[in-house]
N, C-alpha and C positions, 0 to 999 in steps of 0.2 A: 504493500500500500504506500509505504513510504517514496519509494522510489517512482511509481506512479503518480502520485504527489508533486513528486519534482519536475517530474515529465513536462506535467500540467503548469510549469510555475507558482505551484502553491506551499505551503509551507503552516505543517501545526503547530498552535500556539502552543510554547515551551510546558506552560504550568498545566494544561489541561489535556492535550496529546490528541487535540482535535483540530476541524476545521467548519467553520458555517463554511455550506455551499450551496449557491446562489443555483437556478436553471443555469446561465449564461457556464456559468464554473465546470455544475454537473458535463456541459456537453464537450467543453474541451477536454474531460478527466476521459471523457466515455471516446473520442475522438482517438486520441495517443494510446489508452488499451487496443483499441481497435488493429490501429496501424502496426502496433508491436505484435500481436496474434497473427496477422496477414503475413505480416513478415517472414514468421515461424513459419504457418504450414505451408508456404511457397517452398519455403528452404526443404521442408519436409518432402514435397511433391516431388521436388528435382531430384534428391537423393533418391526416392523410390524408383522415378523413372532410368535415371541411372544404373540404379542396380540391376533394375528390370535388361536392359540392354550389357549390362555385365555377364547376366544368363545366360543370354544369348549369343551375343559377341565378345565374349570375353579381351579379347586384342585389346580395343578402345577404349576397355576403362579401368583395365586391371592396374595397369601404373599407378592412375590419381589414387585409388583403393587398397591397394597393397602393397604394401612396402615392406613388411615385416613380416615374422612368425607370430607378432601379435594378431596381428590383422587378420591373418592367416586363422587363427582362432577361433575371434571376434565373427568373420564371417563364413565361415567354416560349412554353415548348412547353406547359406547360395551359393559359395565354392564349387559344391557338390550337385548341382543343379546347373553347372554351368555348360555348356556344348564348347567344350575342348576343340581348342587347334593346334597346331606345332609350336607357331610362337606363344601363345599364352603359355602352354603348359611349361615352356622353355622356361620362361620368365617365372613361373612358379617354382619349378625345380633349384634354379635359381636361386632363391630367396631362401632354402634349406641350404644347399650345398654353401652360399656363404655363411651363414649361422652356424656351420658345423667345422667350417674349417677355422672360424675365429674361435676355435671351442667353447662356444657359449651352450648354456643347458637353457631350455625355453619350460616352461609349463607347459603341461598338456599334450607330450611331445606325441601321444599316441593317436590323439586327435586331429593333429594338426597331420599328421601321415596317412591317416586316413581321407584325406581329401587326395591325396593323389592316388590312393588305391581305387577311389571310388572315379575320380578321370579315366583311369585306365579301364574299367570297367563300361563306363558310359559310352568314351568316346574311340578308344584303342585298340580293342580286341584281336588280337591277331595279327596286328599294326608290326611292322617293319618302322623303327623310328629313326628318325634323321641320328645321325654321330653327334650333334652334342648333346639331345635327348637321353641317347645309351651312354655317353659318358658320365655322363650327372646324376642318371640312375645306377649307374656301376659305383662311383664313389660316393654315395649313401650309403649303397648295399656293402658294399665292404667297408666303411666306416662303422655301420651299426652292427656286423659280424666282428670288427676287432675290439666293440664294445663289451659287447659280451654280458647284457644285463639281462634282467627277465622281458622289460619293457622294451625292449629292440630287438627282443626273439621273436614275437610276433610280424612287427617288419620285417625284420630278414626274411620269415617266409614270404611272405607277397612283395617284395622288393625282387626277389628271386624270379618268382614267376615272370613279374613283369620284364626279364630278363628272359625268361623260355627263347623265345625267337628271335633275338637277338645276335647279332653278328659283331661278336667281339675281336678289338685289337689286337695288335703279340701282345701289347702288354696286360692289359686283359686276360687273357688266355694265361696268360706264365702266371698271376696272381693266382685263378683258380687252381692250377696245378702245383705250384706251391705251398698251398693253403686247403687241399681235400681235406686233410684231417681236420682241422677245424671248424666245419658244420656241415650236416648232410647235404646242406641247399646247395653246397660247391658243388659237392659229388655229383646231386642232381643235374646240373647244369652242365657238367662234363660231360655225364651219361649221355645226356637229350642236347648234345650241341647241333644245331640245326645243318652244317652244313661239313664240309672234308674238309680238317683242318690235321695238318701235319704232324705239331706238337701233342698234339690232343690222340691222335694215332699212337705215337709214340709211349704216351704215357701208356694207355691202354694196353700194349703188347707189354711194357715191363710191369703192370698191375695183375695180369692174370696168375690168379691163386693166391694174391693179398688180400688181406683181413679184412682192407678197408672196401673190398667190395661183392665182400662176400653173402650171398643171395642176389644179388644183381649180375653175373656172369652172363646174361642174354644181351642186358644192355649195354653189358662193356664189345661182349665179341658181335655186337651191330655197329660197334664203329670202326671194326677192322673189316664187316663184309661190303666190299665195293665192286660189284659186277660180278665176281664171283668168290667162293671161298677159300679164304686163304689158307696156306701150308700149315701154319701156327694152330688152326680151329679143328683141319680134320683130324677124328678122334674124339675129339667132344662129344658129350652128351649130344643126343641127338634130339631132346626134345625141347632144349636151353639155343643148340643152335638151329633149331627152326624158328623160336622166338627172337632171334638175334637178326635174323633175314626180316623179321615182324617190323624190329626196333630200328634197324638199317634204316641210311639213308636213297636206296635205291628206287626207281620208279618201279608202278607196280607190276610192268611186264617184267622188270627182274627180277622180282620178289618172286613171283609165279614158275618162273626158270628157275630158281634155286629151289625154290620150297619140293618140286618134282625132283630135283636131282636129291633129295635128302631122304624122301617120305619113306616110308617101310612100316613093318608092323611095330615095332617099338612106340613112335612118335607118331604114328597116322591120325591120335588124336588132335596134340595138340596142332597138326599141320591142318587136318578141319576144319577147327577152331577158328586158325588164322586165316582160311582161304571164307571164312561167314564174314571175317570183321572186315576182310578187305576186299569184299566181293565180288571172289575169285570160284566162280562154280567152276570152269574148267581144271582145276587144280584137285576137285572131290572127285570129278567125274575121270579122270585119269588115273584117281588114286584107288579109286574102283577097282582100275584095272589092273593097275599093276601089283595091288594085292591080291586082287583076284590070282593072277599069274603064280603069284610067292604061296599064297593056302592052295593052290591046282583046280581050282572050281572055274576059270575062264580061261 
């Protein structure tokens, strides 16, 4: 009231902490509330419309709006609501990756990482990401893997995924090989590296029959089968390397050409199996045969 008071040029008297006021007085008091309320909900509208196009276009307004891991927070559920592009999400990534490398601890860190799980979800899936996208999401992910707390083990998982189809650097590549033993998310990403990589070959031939990936041998000898089976596999289990031909990077007319040069009665199962998921009927109907052939009944 007071400050309304002044607005108006009026002023209460000291000893009674009043004022007579006249119609004339009343309309200039009711004038200056007015104008200071209009002022407000303008200010209000714009921001709304603002964020409204933040939603949507997130490029054009994510600057004025975020600057921090505070903000980051603060607005965290239209974050999540936003229609992702490359440059926003850049500029988001961003705004962690420098927080993390000045080692600062933010509040709510689980929160605020959640808004980029839930980008990736929205706007990403399956997305091949520009190189500075995968770099900013590679040095999170290995930042919060050599953290090592409970609170950045859940990130690690989904920082990883987001990682699945990804086509990492050497250097890249020589971290995770470095560093298997220190989370399974590495291993994972080793196992399912999307594409023929040298090092990653490498490791995999001197890993067979190590501890560190033991139950996963289908996955490992799918990155050594390239067009056909190599010297190192025959002998294997024969129902781990028909999975291995599954997990391969090969198209599926290869996979179809190996899986028949392996099949027999041992593994005729799980080569079924794989010939349903990757729908391969010519691979059942052969396999027909050629066990028919092996039992004497065709």
């Amino acid at each position: 009231m007071q400050e309304a008071l002044a607005e108006a040029g009026l002023e209460a008297e000291p000893r009674l902490g009043c004022v007579h006021i006249d119609d004339t007085i009343m309309l200039r008091l009711q004038a200056s509330t007015h104008i200071s309320v209009a002022e407000e909900s303008q200010q209000v509208i714009l921001e709304y419309l603002d964020l409204e196009l933040l939603k949507i276009a997130p490029a054009t307004r994510i600057v004025e709006y975020i600057a921090n891991v505070d903000d980051i927070y603060r607005r965290r559920a239209i974050l999540k609501e936003c229609r992702w592009d490359f440059e926003s999400f850049d500029y988001l990534l961003s705004i962690f990756a420098r927080t993390m490398e000045a080692h600062l601890r933010f509040l709510k860190q689980a929160d605020c990482f959640k808004v980029i799980r839930v980008a990736i979800r929205r706007a990403f899936v399956g997305c091949r990401f520009p190189k500075p996208i995968v770099d900013k999401l590679f040095y999170l992910y290995a930042e919060c893997v050599r953290l090592n707390t409970a609170v950045n083990s859940d990130i690690v998982d989904w920082l990883s995924v987001a990682l699945k189809d990804q086509v990492l650097d050497r250097r890249q590549v020589d971290w995770l090989i470095e560093n298997v033993a220190q989370d399974e998310t590495i291993l994972n990403r080793l196992l399912r590296y999307p594409t023929r990589d040298e090092a990653i070959e490498k490791w995999a031939l001197a890993s067979m029959g190590s501890d560190t990936v033991e139950g996963r041998e289908s996955e490992l000898y799918g990155l050594l089968i390239n067009d056909n089976i190599p010297e190192a596999l025959k002998g294997k289990d024969k129902d781990q390397l028909a999975w291995g031909i599954y997990y391969s990077r090969n198209d599926r007319e290869t996979k179809e050409r190996l899986l028949l040069e392996i099949v027999g009665k041992s593994n005729y199962r799980s080569v079924c199996g794989i010939a349903n998921r990757l729908n391969l009927p010519n691979v059942v109907r052969k396999t027909i045969e050629k066990i028919g052939r092996e039992l004497g009944t065709r």
